[in-house]
N, C-alpha and C positions, 0 to 999 in steps of 0.2 A: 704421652703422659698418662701415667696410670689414676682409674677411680677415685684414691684416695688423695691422690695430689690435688685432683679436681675441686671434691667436697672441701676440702683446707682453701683452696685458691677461692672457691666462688663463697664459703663462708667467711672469709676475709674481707672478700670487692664487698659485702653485705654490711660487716661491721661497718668499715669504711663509710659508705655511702650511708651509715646510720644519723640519728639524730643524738645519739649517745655521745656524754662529755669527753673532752680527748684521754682523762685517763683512764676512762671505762674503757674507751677502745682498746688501749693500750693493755690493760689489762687480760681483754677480751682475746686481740690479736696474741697476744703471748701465750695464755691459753690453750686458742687452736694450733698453735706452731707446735707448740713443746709439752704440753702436758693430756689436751683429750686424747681418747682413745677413737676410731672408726665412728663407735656408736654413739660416740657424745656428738660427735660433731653433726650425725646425724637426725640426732635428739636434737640438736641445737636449731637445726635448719628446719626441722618439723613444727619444734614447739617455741624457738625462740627464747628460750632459758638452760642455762647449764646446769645438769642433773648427774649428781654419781647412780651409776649402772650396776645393779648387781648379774650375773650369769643371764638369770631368767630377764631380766629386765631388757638385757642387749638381744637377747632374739627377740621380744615384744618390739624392740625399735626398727631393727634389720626387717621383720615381717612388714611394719607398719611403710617402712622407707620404700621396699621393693613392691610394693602396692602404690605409691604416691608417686605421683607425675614429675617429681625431680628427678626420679631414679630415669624416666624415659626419657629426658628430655636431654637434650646433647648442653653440654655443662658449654662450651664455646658460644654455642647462641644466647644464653644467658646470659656472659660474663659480656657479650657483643651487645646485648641489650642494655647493661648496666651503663655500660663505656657511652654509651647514645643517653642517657639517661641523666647522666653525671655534665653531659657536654649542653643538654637541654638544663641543666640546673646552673649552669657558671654563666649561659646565654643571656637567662634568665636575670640573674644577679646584678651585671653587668648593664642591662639594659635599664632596669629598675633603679641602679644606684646612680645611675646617669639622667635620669631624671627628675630623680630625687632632688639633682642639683640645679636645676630649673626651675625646682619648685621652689627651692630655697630662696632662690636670688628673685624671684620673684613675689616670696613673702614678702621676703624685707622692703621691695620697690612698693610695697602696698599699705607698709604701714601711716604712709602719710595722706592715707585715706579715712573715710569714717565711713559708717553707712554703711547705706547702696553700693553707693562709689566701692568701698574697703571689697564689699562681695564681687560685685561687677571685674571688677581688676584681679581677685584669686582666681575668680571662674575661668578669666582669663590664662592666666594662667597654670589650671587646671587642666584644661586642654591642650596647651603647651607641652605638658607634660605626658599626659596621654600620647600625644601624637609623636613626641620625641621617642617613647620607649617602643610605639609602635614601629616605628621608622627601624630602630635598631632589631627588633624582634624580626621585622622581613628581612632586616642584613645578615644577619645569623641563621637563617631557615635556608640563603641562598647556600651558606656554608656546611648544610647537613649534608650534602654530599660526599663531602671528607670523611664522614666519621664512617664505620664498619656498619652499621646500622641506619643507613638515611630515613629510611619508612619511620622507624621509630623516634625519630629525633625531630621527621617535620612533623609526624602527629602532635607530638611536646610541644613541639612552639608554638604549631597552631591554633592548642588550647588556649596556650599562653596568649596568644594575639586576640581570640575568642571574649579572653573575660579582660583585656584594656578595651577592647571596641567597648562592649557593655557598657562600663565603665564611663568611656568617652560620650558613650548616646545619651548620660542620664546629667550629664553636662549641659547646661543653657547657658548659653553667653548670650 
């Protein structure tokens, strides 16, 4: 696949994995498909904003690009680091949203508490919750192997398992 198919593909996996609203993306993606030129796309990746290029403008970018460490870097290990990245953020989600729901059901079993008692029985299940997302964060870390990038995906979870410990330490039941 040639250079420029690259810079389109991994400025795309970027929109993609953006925090931008779906019809920013969508706009975004359309875009880079069919409308930038090389340098925009390069501008894009540089500076993170679509800029029209005049002549002068497109060597100032090309100069700038082929100095910047995207230009060396092999655009497959990149897009292999996104792919790990994206599978550490769904991990993530998934484990979180699952405990959520523990949390939940044990709000409600707590409303017939007051007090202490009311705190005692969250904290409770507090921990509960902690320990649940924990549980899945190590079941997900076993499955980084799958992905093209493991290194980068058990570091992701690791953090992720990192700051629920925390989390869980400053828990008193």
């Amino acid at each position: 696949m040639n250079t420029n198919k690259w810079l389109r593909l991994i400025s795309a996996s970027i929109v993609v994995e953006s925090k931008v609203s779906k019809t920013g993306k969508l706009k975004l993606l359309n875009f880079i498909k069919e409308q930038a030129s090389d340098s925009q796309i390069k501008a894009l990746l540089l500076d993170g904003r679509i800029v029209a290029l005049d002549k002068q403008s497109e060597e100032i970018v090309n100069s700038r690009f082929k100095n910047h460490f995207l230009n060396e870097a092999d655009p497959m290990t990149i897009y292999v680091g996104m792919v790990a990245g994206a599978f550490v953020v769904v991990a993530s989600k998934i484990a979180y949203n699952t405990a959520r729901l523990v949390w939940s059901k044990g709000h409600r079993l707590c409303l017939k508490y007051k007090g202490s008692e009311k705190q005692k029985c969250l904290d409770k299940y507090r921990k509960l919750t902690g320990e649940k997302e924990l549980q899945l964060l190590k079941q997900y870390k076993g499955k980084c192997s799958t992905t093209k990038d493991p290194k980068v995906c058990v570091a992701g979870i690791e953090k992720k398992i990192q700051k629920v410990k925390k989390k869980l330490d400053n828990i008193i039941v």
